[in-house]
C-alpha positions as CSV (number, residue, x, y, z in Angstrom):
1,X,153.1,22.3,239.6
2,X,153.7,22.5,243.3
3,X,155.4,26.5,242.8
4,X,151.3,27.2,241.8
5,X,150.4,25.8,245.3
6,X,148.9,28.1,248.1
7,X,151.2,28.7,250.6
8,X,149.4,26.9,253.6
9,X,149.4,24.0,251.1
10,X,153.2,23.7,249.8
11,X,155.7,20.8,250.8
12,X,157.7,23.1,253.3
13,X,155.1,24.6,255.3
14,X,153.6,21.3,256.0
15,X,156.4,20.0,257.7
16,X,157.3,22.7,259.6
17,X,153.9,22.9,260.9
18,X,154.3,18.8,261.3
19,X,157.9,19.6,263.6
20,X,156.4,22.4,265.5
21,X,153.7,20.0,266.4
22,X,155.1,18.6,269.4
23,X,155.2,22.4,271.0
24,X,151.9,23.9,270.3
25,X,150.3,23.5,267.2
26,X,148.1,20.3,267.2
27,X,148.6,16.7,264.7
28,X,145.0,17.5,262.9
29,X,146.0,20.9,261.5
30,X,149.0,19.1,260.1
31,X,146.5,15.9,259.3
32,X,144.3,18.2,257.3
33,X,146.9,20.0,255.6
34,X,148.4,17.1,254.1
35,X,144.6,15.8,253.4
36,X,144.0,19.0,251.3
37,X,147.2,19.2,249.6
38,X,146.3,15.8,248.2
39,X,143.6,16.9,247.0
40,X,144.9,19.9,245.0
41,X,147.5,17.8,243.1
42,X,144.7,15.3,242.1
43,X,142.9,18.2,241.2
44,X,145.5,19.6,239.1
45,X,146.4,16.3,237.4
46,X,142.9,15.6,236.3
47,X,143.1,19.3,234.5
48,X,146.9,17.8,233.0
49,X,145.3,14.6,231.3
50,X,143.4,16.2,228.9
51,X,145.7,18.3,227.8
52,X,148.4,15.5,227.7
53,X,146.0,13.5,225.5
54,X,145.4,16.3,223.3
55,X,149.2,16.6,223.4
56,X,149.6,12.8,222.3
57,X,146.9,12.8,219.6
58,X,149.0,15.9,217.9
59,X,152.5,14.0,217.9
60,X,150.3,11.3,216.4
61,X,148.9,13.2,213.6
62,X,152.5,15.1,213.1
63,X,153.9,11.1,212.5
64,X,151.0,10.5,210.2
65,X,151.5,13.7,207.9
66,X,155.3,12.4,208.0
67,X,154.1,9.1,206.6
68,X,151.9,10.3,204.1
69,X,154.7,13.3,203.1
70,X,157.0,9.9,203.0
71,X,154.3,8.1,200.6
72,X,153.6,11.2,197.9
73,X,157.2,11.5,197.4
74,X,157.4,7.7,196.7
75,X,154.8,8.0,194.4
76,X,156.4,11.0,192.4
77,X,159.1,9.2,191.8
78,X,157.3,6.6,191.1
79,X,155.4,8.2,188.2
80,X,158.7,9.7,187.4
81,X,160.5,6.6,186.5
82,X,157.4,5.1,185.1
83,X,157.4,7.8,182.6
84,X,161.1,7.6,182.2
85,X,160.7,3.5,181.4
86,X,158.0,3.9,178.6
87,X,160.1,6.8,176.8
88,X,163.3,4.6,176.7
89,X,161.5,1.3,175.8
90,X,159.8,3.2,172.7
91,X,163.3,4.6,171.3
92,X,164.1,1.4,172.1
93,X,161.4,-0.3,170.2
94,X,162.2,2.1,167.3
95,X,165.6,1.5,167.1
96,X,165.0,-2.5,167.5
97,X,162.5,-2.6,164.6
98,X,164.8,-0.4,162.1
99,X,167.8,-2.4,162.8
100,X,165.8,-5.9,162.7
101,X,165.2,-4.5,159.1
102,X,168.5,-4.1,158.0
103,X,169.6,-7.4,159.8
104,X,167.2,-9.4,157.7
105,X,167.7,-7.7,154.2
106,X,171.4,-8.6,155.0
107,X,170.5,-11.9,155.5
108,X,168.4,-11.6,152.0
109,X,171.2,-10.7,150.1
110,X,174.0,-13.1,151.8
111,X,171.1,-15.8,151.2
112,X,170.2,-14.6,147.6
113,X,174.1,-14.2,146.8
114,X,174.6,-18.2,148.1
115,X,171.5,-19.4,146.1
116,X,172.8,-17.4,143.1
117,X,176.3,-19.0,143.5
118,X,174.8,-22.4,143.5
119,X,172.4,-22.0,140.3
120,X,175.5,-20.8,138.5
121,X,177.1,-23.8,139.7
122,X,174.1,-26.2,138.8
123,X,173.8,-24.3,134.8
124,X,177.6,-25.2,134.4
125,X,177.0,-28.7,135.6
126,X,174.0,-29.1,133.5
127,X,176.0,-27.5,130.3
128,X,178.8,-30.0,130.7
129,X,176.2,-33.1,130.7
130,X,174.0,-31.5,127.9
131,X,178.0,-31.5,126.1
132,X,178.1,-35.1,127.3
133,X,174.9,-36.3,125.7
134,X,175.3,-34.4,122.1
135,X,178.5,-36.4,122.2
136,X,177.1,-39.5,123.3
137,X,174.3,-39.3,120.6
138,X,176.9,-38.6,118.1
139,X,178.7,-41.4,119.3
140,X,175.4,-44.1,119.4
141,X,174.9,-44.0,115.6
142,X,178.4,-45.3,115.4
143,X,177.7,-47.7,118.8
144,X,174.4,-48.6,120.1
145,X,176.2,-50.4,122.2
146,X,176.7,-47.1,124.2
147,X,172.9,-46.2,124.3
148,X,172.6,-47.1,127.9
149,X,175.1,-44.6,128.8
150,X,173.1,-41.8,126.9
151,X,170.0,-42.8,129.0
152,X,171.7,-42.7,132.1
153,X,173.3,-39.2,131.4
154,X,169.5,-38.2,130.2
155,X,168.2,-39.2,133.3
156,X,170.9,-37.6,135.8
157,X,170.6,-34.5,133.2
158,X,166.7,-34.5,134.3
159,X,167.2,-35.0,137.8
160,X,169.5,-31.6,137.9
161,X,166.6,-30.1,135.9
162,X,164.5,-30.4,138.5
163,X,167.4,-29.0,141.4
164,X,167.3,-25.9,139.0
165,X,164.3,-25.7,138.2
166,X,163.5,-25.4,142.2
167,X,166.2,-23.1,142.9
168,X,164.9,-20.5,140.5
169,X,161.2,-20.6,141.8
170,X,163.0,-19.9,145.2
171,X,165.0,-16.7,143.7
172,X,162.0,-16.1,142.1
173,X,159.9,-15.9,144.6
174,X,162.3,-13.3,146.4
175,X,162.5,-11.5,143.1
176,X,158.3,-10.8,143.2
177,X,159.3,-9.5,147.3
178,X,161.9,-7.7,146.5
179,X,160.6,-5.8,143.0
180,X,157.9,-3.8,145.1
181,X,158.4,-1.0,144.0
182,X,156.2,0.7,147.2
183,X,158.6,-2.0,149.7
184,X,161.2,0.3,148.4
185,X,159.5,3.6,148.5
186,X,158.1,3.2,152.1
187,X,161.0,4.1,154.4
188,X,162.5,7.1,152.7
189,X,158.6,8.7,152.6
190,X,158.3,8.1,156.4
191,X,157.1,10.8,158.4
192,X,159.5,13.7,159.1
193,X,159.9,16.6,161.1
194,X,160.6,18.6,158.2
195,X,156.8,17.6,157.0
196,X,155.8,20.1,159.5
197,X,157.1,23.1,157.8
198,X,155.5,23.7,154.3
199,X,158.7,24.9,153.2
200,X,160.8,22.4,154.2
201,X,158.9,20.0,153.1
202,X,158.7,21.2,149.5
203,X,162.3,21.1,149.6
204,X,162.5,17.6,150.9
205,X,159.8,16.1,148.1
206,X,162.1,17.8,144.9
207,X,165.1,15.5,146.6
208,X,163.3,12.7,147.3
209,X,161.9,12.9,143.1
210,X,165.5,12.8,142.4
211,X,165.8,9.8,144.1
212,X,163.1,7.7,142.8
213,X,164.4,9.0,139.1
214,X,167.6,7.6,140.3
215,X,166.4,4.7,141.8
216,X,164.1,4.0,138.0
217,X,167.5,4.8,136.1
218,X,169.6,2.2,137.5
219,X,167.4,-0.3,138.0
220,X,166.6,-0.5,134.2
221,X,170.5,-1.2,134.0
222,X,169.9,-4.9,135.6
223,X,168.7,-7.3,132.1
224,X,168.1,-10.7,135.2
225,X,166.1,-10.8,138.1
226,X,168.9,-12.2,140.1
227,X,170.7,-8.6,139.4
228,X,167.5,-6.8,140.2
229,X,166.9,-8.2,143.4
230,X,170.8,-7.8,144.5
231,X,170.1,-4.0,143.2
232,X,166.5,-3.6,145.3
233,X,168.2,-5.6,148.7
234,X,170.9,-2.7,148.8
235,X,168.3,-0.4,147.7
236,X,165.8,-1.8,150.6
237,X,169.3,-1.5,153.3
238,X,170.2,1.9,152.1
239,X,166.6,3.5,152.3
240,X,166.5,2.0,155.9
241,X,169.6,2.8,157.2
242,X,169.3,6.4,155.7
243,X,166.0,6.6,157.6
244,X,167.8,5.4,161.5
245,X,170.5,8.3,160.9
246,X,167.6,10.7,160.1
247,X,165.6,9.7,162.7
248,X,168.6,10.2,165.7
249,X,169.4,14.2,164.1
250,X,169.4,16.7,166.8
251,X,170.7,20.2,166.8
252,X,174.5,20.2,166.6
253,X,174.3,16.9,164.8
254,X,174.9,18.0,160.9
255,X,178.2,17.0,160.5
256,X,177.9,13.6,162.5
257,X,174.8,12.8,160.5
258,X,176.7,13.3,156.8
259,X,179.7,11.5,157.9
260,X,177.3,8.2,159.1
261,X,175.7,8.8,155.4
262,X,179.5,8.9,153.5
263,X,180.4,5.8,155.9
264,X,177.4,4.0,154.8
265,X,177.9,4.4,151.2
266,X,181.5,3.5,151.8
267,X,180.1,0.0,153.8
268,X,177.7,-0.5,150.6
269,X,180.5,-0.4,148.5
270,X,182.6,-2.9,150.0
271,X,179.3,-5.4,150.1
272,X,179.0,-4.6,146.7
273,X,182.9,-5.6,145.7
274,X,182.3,-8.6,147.6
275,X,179.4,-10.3,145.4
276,X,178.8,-10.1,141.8
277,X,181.7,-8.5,139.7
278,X,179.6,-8.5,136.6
279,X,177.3,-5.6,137.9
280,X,179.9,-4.1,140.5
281,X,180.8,-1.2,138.3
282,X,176.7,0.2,138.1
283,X,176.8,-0.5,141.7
284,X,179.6,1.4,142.7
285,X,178.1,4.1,140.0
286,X,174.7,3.9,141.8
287,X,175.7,4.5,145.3
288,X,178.4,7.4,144.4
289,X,175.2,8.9,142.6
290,X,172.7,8.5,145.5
291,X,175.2,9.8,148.1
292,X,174.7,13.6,147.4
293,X,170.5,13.4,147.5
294,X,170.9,11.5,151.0
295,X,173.2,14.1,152.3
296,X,170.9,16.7,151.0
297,X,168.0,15.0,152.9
298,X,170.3,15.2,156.0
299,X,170.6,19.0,155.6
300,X,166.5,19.5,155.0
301,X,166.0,17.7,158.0
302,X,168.4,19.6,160.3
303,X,167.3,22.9,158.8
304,X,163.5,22.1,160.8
305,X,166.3,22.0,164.3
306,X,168.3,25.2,163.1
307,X,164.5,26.5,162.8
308,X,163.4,25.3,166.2
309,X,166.8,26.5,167.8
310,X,166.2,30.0,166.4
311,X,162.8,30.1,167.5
312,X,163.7,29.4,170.7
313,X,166.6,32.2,170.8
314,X,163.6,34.5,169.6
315,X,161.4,33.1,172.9
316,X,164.5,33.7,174.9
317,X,165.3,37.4,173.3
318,X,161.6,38.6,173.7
319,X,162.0,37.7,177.8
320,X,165.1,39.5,178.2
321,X,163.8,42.1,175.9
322,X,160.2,42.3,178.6
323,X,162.7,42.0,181.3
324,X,165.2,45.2,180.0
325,X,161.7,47.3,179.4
326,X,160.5,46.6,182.6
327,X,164.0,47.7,184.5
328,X,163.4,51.0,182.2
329,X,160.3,52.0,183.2
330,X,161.1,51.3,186.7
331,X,164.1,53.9,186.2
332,X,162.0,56.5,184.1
333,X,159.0,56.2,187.0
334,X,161.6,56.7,189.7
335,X,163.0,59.5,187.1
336,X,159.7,60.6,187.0
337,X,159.1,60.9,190.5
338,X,162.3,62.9,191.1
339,X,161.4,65.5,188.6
340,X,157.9,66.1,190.6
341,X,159.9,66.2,194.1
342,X,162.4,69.2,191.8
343,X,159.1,70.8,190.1
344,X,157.4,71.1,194.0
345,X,160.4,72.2,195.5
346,X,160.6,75.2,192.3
347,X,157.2,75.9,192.9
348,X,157.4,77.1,196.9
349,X,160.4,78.5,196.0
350,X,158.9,80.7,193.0
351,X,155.8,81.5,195.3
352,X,157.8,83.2,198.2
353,X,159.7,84.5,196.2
354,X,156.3,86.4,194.4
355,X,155.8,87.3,197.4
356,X,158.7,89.0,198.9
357,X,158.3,90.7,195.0
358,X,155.2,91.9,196.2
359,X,156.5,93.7,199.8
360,X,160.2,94.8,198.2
361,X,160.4,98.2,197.7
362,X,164.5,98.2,197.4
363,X,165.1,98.6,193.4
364,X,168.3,96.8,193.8
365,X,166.4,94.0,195.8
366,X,163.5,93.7,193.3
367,X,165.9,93.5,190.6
368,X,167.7,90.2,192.4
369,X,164.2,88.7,192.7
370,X,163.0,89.3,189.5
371,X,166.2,87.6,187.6
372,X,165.5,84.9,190.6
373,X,161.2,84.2,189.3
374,X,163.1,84.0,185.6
375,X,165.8,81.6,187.0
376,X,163.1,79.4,188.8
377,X,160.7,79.7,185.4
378,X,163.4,78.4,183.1
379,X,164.1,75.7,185.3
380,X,160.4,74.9,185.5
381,X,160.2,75.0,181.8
382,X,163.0,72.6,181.5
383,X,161.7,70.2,184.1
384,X,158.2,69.7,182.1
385,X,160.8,68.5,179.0
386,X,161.9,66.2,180.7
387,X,158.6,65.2,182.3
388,X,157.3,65.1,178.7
389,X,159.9,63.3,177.4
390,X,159.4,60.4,180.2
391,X,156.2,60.2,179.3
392,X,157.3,59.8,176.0
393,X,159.0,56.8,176.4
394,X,157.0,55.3,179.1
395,X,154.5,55.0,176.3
396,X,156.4,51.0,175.4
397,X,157.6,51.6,171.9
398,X,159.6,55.0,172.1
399,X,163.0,55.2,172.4
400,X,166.5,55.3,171.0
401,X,168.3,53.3,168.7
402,X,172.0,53.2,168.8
403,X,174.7,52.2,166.8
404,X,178.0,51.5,168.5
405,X,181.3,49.7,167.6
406,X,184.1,48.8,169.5
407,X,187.4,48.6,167.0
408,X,189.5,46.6,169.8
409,X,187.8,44.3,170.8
410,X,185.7,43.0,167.6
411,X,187.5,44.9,165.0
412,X,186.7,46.9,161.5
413,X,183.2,46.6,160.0
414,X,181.4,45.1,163.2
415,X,178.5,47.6,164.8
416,X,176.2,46.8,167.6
417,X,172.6,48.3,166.8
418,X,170.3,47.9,170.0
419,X,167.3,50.1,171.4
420,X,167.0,51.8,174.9
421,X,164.4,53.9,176.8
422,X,166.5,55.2,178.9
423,X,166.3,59.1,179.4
424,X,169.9,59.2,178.4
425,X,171.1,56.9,176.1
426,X,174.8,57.1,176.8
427,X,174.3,55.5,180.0
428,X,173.3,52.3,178.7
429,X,176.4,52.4,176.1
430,X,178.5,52.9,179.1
431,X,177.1,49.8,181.0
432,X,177.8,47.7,178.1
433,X,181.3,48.7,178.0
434,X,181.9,48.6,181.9
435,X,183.4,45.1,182.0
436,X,182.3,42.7,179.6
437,X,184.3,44.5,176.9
438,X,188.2,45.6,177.2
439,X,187.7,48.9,175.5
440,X,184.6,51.3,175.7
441,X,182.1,51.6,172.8
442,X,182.1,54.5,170.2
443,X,178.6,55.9,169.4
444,X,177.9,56.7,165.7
445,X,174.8,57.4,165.7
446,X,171.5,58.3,168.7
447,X,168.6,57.7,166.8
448,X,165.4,58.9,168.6
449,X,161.8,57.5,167.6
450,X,158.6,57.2,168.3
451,X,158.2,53.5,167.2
452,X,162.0,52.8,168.2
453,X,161.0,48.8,168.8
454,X,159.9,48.8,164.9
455,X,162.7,50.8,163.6
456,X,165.8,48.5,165.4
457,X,163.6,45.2,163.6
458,X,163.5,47.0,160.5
459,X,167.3,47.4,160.6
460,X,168.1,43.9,162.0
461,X,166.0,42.6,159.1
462,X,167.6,44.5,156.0
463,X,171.2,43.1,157.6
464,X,170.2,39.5,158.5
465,X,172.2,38.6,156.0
466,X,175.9,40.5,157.6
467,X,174.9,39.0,161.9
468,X,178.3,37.7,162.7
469,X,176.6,34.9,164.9
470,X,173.4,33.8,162.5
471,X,172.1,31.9,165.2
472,X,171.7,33.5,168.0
473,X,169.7,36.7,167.2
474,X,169.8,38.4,170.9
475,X,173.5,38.9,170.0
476,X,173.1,41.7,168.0
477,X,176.5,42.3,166.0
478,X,176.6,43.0,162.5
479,X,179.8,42.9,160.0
480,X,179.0,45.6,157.4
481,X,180.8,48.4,155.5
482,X,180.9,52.0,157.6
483,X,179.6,53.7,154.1
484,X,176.8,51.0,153.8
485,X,175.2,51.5,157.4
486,X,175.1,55.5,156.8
487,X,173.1,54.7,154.0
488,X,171.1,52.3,155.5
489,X,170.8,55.1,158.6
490,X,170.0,58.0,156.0
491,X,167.2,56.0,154.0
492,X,165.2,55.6,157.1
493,X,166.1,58.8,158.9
494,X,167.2,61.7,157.1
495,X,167.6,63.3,160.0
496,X,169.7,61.0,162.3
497,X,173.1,62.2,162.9
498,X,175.5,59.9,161.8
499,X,179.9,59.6,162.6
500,X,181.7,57.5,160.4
501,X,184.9,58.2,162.8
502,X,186.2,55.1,165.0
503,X,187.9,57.0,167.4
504,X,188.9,54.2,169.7
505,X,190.9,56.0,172.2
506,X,191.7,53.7,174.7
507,X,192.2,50.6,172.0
508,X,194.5,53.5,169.9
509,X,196.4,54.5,173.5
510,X,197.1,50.8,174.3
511,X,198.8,50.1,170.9
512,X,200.8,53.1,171.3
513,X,201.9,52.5,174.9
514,X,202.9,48.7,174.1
515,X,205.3,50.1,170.5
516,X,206.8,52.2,173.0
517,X,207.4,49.7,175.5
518,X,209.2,47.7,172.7
């Protein structure tokens, strides 16, 4: 601040008028000097605080937008995990409740096998004293004397009545909660992703019929409730348990999904060996029975994720498809635009020479210049092709379909069919066999078309059936018989040229070079 200082006013000058003093110049000048150059530095420092305050109020507001930056990412991450949270503790919830299920209609049979066990025990007990009293009667027409021993046996005989008689009310009871038949029907008919797609679910209720005429079948088999209720409990654990591995399916899952179904069957089975021998051979028949139409539930289900996989591809094949025809017409406007710099530079070149036609009076000379106009005019001519044919397939749908094959590196009877706009169709073959196969593609067949978009989904849908990768439709390979894609070709263009030859050179070279080599 003291550089922006008049001279008269600075530091140095001050003092050296302040030294010199004491020869001429007199103490006041140097008095008023200082006096003023006070005054200009408390000048200047009341123009400073304002700006320093203004200066202080912005680092202020700088920390505050900090702070509140600070707080917006705390509550994004808030809402984040709170979102997270809910979505775990419902699967959660889910899986809780499905498994609670199966926990207590274990419990149900172990309990119902136990109380089973026991009646038995209590009917032989009670045959053995209804044994006892015939005998004792017999006995009492020879002996009265015996006649209190009958009464004794009567009355224990009618005290394990009663035991019995309690016991089967209990079994009973779990007989009438067990024989709903809609108890049983409820967790198989749960909702299902597969319920979404008319299809699938037609597909899905002809199974599940199977079932329930499965389910009717074998449970006619069981003569006492005791067996029925055994049969319903691994019904009710089945149903449920089928349900949870359902439920968990995701795409890639098929295989895991059947072998949890064949290792649930097998787990049924070896509760079923473990209780009542009498019905363990309808058991064992049952579950073998019921094991296909679970698996083929399985399969339904997963067909709705192949479904939703495949649309997904089809998402991701139409944006690389939008993306490729945008990159085209970029290259056919910038082809487009070259051809117009060519047809101007023709043009001027055709005028002057018109006019040097018109001032030549040398025959040799006008000869040169007329063979030069038809030169320039043919070349014209064959620029507007092309400009026509850019403008052909600028238009979105026209274009070529090709059909290529590459014999070394995917072998006999596997073609690529695609579609390009590009002006020359041979350059897009050669980009995809630059460097993401070993060997370069051979072209059979260039087919142009108008509608070329409509034409490569027409022949992609008559051989869905031969894609080597069925999943995945942006890769675009097909295993099929040379003789059957000419026919294919000739049916919807008669026209199309077609070469059944595989000429492989470089793939034919390399075998060549390595039998010499050995």
């Amino acid at each position: 601040m003291e550089n922006k200082l008049p001279f008269i006013y600075r530091t140095f000058f001050i003092s050296i008028v302040s030294a010199l003093s004491i020869f001429i110049i007199p103490i006041p000048i140097t008095i008023f000097l200082l006096i003023k150059h006070y005054k200009l530095i408390k000048e200047q420092q009341i123009l400073i605080e304002p700006i320093l305050e203004t200066y202080n109020s912005i680092e202020l507001a700088k920390e505050r937008l900090e702070k509140i930056n600070v707080d917006l990412d705390n509550q994004e991450e808030l809402h984040t995990n709170i979102i997270k949270e809910f979505t775990e503790e419902g699967e959660n919830e889910k899986n809780s409740i499905i498994e609670k299920a199966n926990q207590e209609a274990l419990d149900i049979l172990s309990s119902l096998e136990e109380s089973t066990a026991n009646l038995t025990m209590k009917k032989e007990e009670l045959e053995k004293l209804n044994k006892e009293i015939a005998k004792c009667e017999r006995i009492v027409k020879q002996n009265r004397s015996e006649a209190m021993a009958i009464k004794t046996l009567k009355e224990r005989s009618s005290s394990i009545k009663l035991d019995t008689n309690s016991i089967t009310e209990y079994i009973e009871e779990l007989i009438n909660s067990l024989n709903n038949n809609e108890l049983l029907n409820s967790i198989i008919n749960l909702h299902k992703n597969s319920d979404n797609s008319k299809q699938l679910r037609s597909l899905a209720n002809g199974v599940k019929k199977e079932i329930k005429i499965t389910l009717d079948e074998f449970s006619s088999r069981y003569t006492t409730k005791a067996n029925q209720t055994i049969y319903n409990l691994i019904v009710l654990g089945l149903q449920s348990e089928i349900e949870l591995i359902i439920s968990n399916l995701k795409y890639g899952t098929l295989n895991e999904a059947k072998e949890q179904v064949n290792e649930l069957i097998e787990k049924y089975l070896v509760i079923a060996g473990k209780g009542n021998q009498s019905i363990l051979p309808t058991l064992t028949k049952f579950l073998l029975s019921i094991q296909g139409f679970y698996n083929e539930l399985v399969e339904i289900e997963y067909k709705y994720y192949v479904k939703r996989e495949r649309e997904k591809e089809e998402q991701r094949l139409i944006r690389e498809q939008m993306k490729q025809e945008a990159e085209e017409r970029k290259a056919l406007e910038a082809e487009r635009k070259k051809i117009e710099r060519e047809e101007s530079k023709f043009t001027t070149e055709l005028q002057r020479t018109n006019e040097l036609l018109k001032s030549e009076t040398d025959d040799a000379k006008l000869e040169q210049l007329k063979a030069r106009i038809m030169e320039l005019e043919q070349q014209m001519a064959e620029l507007e092709n092309q400009k026509e044919s850019i403008a052909t397939l600028s238009n979105g749908k026209a274009g070529y379909v090709y059909i290529i094959s590459n014999k070394g590196s995917f072998g006999d009877d596997v073609f690529k069919i695609g579609m390009t706009r590009r002006l020359e169709p041979q350059d897009r073959i050669d980009e995809l066999g630059s460097a993401s196969v070993p060997f370069k593609f051979d072209v059979h067949a260039f087919i142009f078309s108008d509608d070329a978009v409509g034409l490569e989904y027409t022949l992609h849908q008559r051989l869905t059936n031969n894609r080597v990768n069925k999943v995945n439709y942006r890769k675009e390979f097909f295993r099929i018989p040379i003789n059957d894609i000419e026919e294919l070709v000739e049916e919807l263009d008669p026209t199309a040229d077609f070469t059944k030859t595989m000429l492989a050179l470089e793939y034919n070279q390399t075998l060549a070079l390595e039998q010499q080599a050995s």
